[in-house]
Backbone bond lengths (Angstrom), bond angles and torsions (degrees), N, CA, C in turn:
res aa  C-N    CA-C-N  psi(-1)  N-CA   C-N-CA  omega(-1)  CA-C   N-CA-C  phi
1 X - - - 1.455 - - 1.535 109.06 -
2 X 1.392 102.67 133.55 1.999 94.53 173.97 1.487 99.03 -99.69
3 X 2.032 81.65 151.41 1.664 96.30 176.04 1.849 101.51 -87.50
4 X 1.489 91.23 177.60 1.412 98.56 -173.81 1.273 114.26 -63.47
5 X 1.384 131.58 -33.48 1.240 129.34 -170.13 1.632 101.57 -71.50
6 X 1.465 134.59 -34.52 1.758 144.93 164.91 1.577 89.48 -36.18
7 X 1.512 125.27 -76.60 1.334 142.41 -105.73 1.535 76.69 -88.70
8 X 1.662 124.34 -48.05 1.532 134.52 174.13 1.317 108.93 -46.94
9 X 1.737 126.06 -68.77 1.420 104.68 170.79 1.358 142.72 -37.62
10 X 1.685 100.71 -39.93 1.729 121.08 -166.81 1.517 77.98 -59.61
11 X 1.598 125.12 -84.05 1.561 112.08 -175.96 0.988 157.56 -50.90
12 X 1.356 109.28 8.97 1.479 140.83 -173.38 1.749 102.06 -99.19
13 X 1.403 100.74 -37.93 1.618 114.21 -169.16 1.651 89.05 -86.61
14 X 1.274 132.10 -64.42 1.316 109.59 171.41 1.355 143.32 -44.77
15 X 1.344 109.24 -22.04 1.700 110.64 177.63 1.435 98.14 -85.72
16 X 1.214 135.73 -32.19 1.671 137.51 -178.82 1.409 91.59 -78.33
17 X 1.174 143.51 -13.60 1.618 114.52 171.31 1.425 97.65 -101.07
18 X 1.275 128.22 -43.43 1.504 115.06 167.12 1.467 133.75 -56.77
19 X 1.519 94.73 -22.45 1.966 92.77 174.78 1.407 108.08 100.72
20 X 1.479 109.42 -12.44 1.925 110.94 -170.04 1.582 88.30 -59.53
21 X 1.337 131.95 -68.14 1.329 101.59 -166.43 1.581 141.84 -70.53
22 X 1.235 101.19 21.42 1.761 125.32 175.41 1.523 103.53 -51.01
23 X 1.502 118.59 121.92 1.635 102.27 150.09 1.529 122.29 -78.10
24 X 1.301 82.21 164.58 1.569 89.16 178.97 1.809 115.42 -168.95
25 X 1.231 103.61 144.52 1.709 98.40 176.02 1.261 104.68 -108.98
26 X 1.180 164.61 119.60 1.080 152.86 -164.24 2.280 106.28 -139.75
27 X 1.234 100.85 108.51 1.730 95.22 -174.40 1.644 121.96 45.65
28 X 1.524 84.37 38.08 1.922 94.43 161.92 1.922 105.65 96.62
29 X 1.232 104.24 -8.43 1.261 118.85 -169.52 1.718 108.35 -91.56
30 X 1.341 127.67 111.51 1.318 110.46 148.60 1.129 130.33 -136.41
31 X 1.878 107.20 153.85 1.367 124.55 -159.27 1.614 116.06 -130.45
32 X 1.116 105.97 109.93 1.775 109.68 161.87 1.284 118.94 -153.41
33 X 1.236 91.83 118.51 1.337 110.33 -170.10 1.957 112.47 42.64
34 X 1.305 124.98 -132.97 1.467 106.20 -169.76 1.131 124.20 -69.41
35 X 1.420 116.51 -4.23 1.266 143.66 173.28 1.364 114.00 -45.39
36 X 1.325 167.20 63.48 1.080 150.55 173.72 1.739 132.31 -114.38
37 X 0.639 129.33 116.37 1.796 125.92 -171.91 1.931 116.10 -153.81
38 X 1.352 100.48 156.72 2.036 93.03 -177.69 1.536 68.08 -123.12
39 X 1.748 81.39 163.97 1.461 120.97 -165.59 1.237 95.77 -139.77
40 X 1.595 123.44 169.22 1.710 111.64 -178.57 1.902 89.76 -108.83
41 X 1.254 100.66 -150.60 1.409 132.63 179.27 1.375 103.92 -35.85
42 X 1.591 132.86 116.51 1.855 108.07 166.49 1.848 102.08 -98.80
43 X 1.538 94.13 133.96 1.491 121.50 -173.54 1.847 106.18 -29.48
44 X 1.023 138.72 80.70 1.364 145.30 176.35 1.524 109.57 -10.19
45 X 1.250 109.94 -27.66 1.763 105.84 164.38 1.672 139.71 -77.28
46 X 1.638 81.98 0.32 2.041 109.07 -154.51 2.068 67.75 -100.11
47 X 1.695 96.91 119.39 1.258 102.21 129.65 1.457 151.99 -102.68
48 X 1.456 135.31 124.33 1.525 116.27 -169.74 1.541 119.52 -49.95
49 X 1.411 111.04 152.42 1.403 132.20 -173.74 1.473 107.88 -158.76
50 X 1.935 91.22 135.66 1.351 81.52 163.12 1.600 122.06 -94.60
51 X 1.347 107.01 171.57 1.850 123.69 -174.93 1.623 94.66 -134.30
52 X 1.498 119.58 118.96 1.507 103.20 147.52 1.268 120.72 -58.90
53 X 1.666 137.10 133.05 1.252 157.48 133.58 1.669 91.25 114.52
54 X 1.437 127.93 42.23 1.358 135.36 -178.54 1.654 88.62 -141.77
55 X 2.017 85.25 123.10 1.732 92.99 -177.81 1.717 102.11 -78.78
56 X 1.480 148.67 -10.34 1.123 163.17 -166.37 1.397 103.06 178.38
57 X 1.474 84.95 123.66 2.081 100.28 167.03 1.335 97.68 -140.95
58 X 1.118 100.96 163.87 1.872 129.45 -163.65 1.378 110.64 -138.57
59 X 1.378 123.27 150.12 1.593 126.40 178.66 1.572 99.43 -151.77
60 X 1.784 88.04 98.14 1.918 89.90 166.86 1.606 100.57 -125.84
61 X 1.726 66.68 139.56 1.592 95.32 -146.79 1.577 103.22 -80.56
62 X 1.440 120.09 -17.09 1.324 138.43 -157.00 1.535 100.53 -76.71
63 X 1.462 118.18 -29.22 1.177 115.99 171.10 1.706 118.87 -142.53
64 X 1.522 102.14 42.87 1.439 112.30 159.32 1.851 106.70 63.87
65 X 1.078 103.61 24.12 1.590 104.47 -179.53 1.382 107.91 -101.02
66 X 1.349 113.15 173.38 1.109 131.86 176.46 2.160 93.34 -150.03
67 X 1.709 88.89 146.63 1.700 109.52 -173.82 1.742 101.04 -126.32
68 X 1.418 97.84 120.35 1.108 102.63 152.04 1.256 132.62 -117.19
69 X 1.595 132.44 139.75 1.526 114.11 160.20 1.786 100.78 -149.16
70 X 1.734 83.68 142.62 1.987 86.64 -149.20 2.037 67.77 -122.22
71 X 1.087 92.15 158.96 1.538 121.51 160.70 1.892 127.90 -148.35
72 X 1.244 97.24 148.98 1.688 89.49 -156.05 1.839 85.29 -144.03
73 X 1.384 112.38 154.95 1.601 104.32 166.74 1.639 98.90 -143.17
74 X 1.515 113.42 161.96 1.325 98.35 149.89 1.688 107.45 101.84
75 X 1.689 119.97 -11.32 1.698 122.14 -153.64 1.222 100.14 -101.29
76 X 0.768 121.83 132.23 2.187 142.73 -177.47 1.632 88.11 -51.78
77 X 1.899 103.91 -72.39 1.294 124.36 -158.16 2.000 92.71 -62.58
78 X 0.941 133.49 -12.72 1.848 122.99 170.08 0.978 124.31 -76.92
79 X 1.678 118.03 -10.14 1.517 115.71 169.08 1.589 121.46 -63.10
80 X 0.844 140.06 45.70 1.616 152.18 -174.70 1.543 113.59 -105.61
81 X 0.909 156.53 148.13 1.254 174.08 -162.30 1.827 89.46 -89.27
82 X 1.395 91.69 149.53 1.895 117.54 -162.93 1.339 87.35 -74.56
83 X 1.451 143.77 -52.15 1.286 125.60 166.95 1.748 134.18 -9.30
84 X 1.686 84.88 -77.39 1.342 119.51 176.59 1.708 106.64 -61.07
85 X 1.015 121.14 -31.84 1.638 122.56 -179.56 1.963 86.32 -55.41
86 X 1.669 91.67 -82.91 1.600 111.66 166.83 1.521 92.51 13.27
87 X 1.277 104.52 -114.58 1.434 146.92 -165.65 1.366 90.07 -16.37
88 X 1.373 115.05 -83.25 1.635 135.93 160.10 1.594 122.19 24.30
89 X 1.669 84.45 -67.48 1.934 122.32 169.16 1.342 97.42 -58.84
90 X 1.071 131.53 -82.59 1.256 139.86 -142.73 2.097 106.50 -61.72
91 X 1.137 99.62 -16.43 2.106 98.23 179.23 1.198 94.77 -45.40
92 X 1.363 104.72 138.39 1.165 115.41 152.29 1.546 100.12 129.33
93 X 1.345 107.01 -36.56 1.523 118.45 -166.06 1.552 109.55 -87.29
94 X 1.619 120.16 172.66 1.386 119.94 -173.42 1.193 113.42 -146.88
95 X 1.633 143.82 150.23 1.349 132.05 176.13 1.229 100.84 78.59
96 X 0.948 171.94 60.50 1.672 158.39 -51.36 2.060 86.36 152.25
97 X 1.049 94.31 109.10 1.591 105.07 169.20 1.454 100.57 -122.77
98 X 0.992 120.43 130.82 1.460 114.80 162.78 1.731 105.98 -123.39
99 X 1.499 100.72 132.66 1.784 109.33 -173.89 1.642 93.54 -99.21
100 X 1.145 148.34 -42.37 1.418 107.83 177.25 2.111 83.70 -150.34
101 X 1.326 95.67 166.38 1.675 110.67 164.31 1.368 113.32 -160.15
102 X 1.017 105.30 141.60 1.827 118.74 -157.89 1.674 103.14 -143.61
103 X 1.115 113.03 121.05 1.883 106.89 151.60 1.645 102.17 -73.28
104 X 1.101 106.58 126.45 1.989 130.66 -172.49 2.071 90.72 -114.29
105 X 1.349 112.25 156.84 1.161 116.25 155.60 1.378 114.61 -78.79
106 X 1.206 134.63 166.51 1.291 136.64 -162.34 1.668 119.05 170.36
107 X 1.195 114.06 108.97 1.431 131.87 -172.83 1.521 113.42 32.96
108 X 1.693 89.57 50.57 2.051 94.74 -170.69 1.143 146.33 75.44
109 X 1.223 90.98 9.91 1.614 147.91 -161.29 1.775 115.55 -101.00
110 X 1.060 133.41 166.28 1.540 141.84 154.47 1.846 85.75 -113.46
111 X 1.242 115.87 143.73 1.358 118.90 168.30 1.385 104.65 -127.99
112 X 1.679 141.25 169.65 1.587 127.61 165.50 1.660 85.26 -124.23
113 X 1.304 96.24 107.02 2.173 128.37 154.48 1.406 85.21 -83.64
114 X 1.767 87.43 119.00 1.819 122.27 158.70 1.502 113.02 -120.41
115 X 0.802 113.08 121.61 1.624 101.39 156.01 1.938 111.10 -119.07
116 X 1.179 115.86 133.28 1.187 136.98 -164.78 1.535 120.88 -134.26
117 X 1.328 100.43 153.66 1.781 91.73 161.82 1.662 92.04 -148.48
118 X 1.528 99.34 146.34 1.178 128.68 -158.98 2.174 121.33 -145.34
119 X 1.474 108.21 143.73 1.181 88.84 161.18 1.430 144.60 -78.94
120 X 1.117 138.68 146.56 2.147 107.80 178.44 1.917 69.82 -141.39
121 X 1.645 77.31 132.76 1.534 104.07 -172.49 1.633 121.45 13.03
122 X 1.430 80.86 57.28 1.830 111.61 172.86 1.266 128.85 47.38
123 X 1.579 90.82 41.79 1.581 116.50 179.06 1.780 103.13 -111.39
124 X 1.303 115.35 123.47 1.923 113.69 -165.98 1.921 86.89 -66.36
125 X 1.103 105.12 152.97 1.717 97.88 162.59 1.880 85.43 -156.97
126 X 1.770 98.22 175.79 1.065 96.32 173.66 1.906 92.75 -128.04
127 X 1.293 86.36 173.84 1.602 104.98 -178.64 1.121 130.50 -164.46
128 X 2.012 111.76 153.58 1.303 105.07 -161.53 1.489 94.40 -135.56
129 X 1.104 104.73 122.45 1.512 88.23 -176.84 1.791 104.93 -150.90
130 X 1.656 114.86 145.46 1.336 130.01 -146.78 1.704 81.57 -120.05
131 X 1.515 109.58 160.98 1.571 109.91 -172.16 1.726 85.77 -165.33
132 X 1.220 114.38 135.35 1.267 104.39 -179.82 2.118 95.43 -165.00
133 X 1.402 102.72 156.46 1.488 94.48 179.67 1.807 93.04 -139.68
134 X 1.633 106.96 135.61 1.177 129.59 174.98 1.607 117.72 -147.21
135 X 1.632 104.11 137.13 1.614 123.44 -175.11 1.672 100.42 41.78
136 X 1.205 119.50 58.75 1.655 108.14 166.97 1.930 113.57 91.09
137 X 1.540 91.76 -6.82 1.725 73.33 -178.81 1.552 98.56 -154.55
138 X 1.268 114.19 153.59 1.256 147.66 -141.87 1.817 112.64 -119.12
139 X 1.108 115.11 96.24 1.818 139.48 -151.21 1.794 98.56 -113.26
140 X 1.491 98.18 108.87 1.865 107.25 -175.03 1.872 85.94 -107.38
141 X 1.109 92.76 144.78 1.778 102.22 152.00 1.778 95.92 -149.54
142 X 1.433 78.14 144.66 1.819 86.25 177.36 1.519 94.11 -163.89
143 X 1.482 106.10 148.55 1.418 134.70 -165.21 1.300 109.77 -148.64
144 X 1.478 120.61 90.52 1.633 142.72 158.78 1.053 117.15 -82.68
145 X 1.367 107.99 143.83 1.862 116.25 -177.85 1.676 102.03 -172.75
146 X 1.513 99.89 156.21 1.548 91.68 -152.28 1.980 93.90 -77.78
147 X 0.894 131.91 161.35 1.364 142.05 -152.97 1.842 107.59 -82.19
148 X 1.430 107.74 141.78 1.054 110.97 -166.99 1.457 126.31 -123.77
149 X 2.136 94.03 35.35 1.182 129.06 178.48 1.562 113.62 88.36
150 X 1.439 107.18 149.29 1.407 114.44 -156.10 1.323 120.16 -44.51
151 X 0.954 127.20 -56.22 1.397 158.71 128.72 1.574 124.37 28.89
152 X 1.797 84.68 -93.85 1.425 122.63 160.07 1.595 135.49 -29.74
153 X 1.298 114.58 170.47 1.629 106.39 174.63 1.029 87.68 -156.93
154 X 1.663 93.71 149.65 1.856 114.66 -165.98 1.436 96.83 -58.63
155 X 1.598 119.27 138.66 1.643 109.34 -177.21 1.678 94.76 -77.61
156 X 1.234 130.84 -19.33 1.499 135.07 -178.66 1.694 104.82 -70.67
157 X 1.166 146.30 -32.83 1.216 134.45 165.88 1.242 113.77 -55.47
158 X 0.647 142.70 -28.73 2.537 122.67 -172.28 2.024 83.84 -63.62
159 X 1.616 109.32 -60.37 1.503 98.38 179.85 1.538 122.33 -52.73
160 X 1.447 133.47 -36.59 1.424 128.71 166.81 1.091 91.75 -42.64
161 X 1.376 114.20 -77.10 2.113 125.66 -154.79 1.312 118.61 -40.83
162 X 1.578 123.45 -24.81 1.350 144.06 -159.92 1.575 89.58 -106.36
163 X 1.400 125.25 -21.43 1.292 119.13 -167.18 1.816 94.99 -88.92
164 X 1.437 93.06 -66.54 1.882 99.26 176.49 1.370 111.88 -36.58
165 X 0.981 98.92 -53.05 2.233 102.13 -178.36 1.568 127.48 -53.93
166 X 1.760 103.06 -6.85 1.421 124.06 -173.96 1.708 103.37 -98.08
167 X 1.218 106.30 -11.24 1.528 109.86 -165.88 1.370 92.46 -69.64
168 X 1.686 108.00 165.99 1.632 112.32 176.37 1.854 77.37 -176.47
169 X 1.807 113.34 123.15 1.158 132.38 152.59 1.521 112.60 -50.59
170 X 1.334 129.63 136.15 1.310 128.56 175.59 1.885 96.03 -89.17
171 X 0.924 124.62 178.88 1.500 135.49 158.99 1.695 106.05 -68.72
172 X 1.421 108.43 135.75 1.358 112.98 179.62 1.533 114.95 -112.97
173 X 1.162 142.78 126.90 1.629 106.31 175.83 1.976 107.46 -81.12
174 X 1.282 98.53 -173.27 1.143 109.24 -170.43 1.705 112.02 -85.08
175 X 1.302 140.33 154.52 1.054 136.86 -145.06 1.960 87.69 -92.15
């Protein structure tokens, strides 16, 4: 008889010879493994990049940003309140200003919208970043760029914001 942890490999080894767990974006669509969601149009200035532990990252260069949006399903340790996700994101950083945070509705969703400015290895940047959890999995977007005075707002955010607002969770099944 196999134990569960056998029965996990055997299916682990079948989706790697079939390819099911391949990513892929394919016409706005992406899929890996429980991972799935469409996105609209990316801003013709956003070039792709990779990020370790970023399901899609972007580098437009036009206004010194960097895009993230990571998706994850399925994690014991993700049951935490959108705050705490928040917070989560932000390690690493120092001097931590945050200019406004709001739970927003969001793809049927409660999401927590921050915008902040912060150090990352004691460089000021600013940031915008959306955190939201739906059917089992847990959807970051965040958009840093070095700051464009206190004041000010990244002229590259209305395109993030227009980007986040395109998101839509696909159906996931359950693990």
């Amino acid at each position: 008889m196999m134990r569960s942890r056998d029965v996990l490999f055997a299916c682990a080894l079948f989706q790697a010879a079939c390819g099911a767990g391949e990513a892929r974006l394919e016409s706005g669509v992406y899929r890996d493994g429980a991972v799935a969601f469409r996105i609209g149009e990316v801003p013709p200035g956003w070039r792709a990049v990779h990020v370790d532990r970023a399901t899609l990252a972007y580098r437009d260069e036009s206004q010194l940003a960097s895009i993230l949006l990571d998706g994850r399903c399925y994690r014991k340790d993700d049951d935490v309140p959108l705050v705490a996700l928040t917070d989560h994101l932000m390690m690493g950083t120092t001097e931590r200003a945050i200019d406004s945070q709001e739970t927003i509705s969001f793809d049927g969703r409660e999401a927590m919208h921050t915008r902040m400015r912060a150090k990352l290895d004691g460089v000021p940047m600013d940031y915008d970043v959306y955190v939201t959890k739906k059917d089992g999995c847990i959807y970051d977007f965040v958009y840093v760029a070095e700051p464009t005075g206190k004041d000010a707002s990244n002229a590259g955010i209305p395109a993030f914001e227009r980007f986040v607002s395109s998101f839509h969770a696909l159906g996931v099944p359950s693990p």
